[in-house]
C-alpha positions as CSV (number, residue, x, y, z in Angstrom):
1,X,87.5,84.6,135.5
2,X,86.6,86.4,132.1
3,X,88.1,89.6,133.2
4,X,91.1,88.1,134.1
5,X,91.8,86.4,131.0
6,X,90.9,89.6,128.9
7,X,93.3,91.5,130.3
8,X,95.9,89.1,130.0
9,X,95.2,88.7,126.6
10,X,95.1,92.7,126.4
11,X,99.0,92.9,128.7
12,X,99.9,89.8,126.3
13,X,99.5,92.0,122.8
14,X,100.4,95.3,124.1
15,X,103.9,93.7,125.2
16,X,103.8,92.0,121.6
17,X,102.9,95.2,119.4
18,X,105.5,97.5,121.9
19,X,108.5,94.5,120.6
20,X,108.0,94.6,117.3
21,X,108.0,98.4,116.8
22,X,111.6,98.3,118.7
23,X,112.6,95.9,116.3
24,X,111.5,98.0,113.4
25,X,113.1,101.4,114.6
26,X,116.5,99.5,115.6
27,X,116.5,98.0,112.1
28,X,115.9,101.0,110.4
29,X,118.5,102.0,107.8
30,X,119.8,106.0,108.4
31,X,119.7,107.4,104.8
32,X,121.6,110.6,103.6
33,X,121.1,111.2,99.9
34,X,120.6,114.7,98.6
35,X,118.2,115.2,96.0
36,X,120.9,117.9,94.4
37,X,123.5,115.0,94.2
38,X,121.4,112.5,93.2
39,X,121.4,114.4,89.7
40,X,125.0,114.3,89.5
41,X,125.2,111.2,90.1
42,X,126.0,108.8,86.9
43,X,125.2,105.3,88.8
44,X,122.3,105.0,90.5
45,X,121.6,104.1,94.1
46,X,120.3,100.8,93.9
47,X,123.0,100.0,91.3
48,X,125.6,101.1,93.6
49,X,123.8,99.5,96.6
50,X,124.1,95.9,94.8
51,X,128.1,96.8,94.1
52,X,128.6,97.0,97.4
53,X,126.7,94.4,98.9
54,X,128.2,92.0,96.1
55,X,132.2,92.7,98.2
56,X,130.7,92.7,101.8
57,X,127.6,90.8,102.3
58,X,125.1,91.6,104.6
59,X,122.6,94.2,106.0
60,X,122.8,97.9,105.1
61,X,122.9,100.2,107.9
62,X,122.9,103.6,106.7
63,X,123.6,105.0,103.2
64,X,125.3,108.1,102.5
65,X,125.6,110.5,99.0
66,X,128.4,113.2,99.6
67,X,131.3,114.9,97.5
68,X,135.2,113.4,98.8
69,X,137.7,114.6,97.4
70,X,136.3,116.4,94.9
71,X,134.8,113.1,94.4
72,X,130.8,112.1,94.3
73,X,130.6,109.1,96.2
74,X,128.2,106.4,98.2
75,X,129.1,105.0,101.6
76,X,127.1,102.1,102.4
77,X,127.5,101.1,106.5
78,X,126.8,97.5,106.2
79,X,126.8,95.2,108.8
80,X,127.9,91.7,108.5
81,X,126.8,88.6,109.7
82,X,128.0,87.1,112.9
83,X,130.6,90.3,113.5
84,X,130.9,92.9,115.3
85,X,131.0,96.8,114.1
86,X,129.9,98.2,110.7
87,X,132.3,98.2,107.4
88,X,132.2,101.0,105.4
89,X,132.3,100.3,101.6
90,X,132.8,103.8,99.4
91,X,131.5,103.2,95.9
92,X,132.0,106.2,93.2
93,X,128.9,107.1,91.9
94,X,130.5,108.3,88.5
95,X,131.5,104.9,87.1
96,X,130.1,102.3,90.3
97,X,133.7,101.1,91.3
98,X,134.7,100.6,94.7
99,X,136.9,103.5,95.8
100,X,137.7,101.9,99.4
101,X,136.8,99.3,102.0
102,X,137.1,100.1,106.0
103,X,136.5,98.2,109.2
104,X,134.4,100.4,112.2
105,X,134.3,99.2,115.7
106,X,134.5,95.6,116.6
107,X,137.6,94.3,118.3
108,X,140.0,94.9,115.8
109,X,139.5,97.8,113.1
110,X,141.3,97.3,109.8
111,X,141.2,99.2,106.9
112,X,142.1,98.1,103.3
113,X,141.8,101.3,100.9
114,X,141.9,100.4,97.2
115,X,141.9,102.6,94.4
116,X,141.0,102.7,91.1
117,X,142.5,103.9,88.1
């Protein structure tokens, strides 16, 4: 009877500890920030992160640090709440604005681009 419940409790805790590391590696943000644009950059990540987040709330999904345009910019994948797909907010990282606002994937993609001057 004490072998039994051991390696119940043993199955039990395996099954436990193999569900929370797939949690963590779904949940895992993909980031993409060279360190040789990170000097150019005039905002900072973080600062740019909390622009973002402040016009599409939510979780961020992956984070990106590339030249558009001739432009240096961050794209932050975030995913909101209770929808489906990702929106991608573009923030420049030379004076923190938001350069653009798309919808990816769900069941209806829209894509509002605003530019500032």
């Amino acid at each position: 009877m004490r072998l039994l419940s051991t390696i119940t409790l043993v199955a039990g805790l395996s099954l436990a500890a193999a569900s929370l590391s797939a949690q963590d590696s779904t949940q895992a943000p993909t980031r993409n920030v060279p360190d040789s644009l990170v000097s150019q950059a005039k905002v900072t990540e973080d600062s740019a992160r909390a622009v973002a987040m402040k016009r599409v709330p939510g979780t961020v999904q992956s984070t990106v640090l590339e030249r558009k345009r001739s432009r240096l910019v961050y794209e932050f994948g975030i995913q909101r709440a209770g929808r489906t797909g990702t929106t991608k907010v573009t923030v420049s990282a030379t004076n923190g604005k938001v350069v653009s606002v798309a919808r990816m994937g769900g069941a209806k993609s829209k894509s509002a681009t605003r530019r500032s001057s």
